[in-house]
Each structure stands twice: as C-alpha cells, then as structure tokens.
C-alpha positions in Angstrom: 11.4 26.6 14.2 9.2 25.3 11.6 9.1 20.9 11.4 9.0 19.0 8.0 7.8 15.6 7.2 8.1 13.9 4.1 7.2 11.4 2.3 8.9 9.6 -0.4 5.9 8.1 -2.3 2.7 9.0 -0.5 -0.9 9.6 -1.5 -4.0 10.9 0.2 -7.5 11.8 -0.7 -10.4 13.7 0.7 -11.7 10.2 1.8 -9.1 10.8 4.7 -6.8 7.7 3.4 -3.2 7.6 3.1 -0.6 5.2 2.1 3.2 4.8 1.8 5.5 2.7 0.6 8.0 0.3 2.1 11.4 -1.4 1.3 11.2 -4.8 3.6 14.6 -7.5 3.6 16.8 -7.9 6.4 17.2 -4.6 8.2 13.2 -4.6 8.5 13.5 -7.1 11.2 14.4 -6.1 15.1 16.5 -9.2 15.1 19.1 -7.8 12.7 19.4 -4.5 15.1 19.1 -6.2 18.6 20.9 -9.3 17.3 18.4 -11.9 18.7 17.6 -15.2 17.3 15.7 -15.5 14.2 15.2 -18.1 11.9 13.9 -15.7 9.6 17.1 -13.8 9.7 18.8 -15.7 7.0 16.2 -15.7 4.7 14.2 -13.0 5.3 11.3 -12.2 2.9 12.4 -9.7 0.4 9.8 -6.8 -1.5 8.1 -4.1 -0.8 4.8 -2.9 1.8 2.0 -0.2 0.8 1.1 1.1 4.4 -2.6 2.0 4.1 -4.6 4.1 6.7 -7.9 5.3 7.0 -10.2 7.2 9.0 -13.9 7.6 7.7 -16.7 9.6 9.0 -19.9 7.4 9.7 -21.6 9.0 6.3 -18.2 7.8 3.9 -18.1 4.3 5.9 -21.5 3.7 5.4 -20.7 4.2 1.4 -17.0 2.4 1.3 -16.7 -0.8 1.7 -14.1 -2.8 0.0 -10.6 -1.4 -0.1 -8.2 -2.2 -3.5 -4.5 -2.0 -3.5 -3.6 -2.1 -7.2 0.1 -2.3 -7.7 2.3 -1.6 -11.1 5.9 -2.9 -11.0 9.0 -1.7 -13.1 8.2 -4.2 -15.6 4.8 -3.4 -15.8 2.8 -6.2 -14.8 0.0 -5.7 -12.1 -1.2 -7.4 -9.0 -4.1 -6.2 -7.0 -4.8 -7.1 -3.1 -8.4 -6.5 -1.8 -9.4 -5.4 1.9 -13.3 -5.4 3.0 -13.1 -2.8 5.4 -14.1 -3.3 9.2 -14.4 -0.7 11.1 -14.5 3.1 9.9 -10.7 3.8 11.0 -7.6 1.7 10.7 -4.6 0.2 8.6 -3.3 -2.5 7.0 0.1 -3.7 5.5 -0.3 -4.9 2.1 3.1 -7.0 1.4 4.3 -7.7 -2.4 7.1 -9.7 -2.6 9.9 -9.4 -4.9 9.4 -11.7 -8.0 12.6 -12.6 -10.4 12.5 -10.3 -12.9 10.0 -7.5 -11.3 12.4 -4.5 -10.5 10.5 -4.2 -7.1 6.9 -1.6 -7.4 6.7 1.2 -9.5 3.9 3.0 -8.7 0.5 2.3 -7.0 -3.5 3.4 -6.6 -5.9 2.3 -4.1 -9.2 2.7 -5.0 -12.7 2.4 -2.7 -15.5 0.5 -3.9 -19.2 0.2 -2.1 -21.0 -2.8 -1.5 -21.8 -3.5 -5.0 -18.5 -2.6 -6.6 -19.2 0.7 -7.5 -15.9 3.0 -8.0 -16.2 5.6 -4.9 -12.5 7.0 -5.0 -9.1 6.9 -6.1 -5.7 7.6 -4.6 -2.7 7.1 -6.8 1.0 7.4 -6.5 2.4 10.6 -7.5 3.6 7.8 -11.2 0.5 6.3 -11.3 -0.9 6.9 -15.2 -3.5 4.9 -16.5 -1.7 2.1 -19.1 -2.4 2.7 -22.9 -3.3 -0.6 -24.7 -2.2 -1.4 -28.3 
C-alpha cells in the first residue's frame, strides 16, 4: 500500500527549508468548528499564510541568517516579510492579508541571506518567475 502526500504550492531546497501556502478566513478558526465564543468569529482576518520550516545543520546555520518571505499577488504588486533566524531548526507563519483589489498571492520565493546580506539560497513557488521591467 503505497501513501501519497501532496502539496498544492510547496517548495524546498537543499538548505532543508520548506514552505506552503495557506487560505486563512473563518473556517481557519476552532471556534467556527467547535462553535465556542469568539469575537473574532464575525470578523475574522481574511488572506493567506506562507508556512515556513527549517532545519539547518550547524555548518548552513552558521552561514544563514536572515530569512525573506517575498510574496507576488495576482495583480502583481510585492510585499516582502523578514525573519532573523534563531535557532538552526524551526517555523514561522508569515500572514498576508487580503488587500481590496489584490486577488489574494500568486506565487512566492524565500530567499536566505548571511549576516551581511549576501544572497545564500532561493526557494520559489513552482509560478515564481523573475518580473521583466519596461
């Protein structure tokens, strides 16, 4: 009996990091299964999570140390989140909300940095492409 996972929109690198993205409204929250009190129930924040994780060996944490989320909606404009990175294995929840007009995210790319700012890795969406200016 063979088992399959899969992932809508995920990426990975040979940095061992991986990410995934998330539709978060109302059915995120327990209170809207369980039917508990919420106050956020009736207005619950609307958008979208990139669920980053990583696990670094002690050689590739002592070279990364600033995590970027970079994030591309449907009508192309950008916003980027930074994390400086902690400890050498972990996750964070990177939450864009849904802005009038967006179309919710696209496509995304985190990317390691060192110390310094130096570009140490890329991990992009399987629609991440690099924009073209005119």
């Amino acid at each position: 009996m063979a088992l399959v996972l899969s992932c809508v929109s995920c990426a990975s690198s040979q940095y061992s990091i991986t990410a995934q993205r998330q539709k978060v409204g109302l059915s995120y929250r327990a209170s809207s299964r369980i039917h508990t009190k919420d106050h956020k129930k009736f207005r619950p924040p609307e958008g979208e999570n990139i669920l980053v994780s990583w696990d670094f060996s002690d050689e590739e944490f002592a070279l990364v140390k600033k995590l970027l989320v970079l994030v591309r909606f449907y009508n192309q404009t950008e916003e980027t989140q930074i994390h400086l990175l902690e400890k050498r294995r972990g996750a964070d929840t990177f939450f864009f909300p849904c802005k009038q007009g967006s179309g919710g995210i696209l496509s995304y790319k985190i990317v390691l940095l060192t110390a310094s700012g130096n570009l140490v890795e890329e991990v992009k969406s399987r629609l991440w492409v690099e924009k073209i200016e005119a």
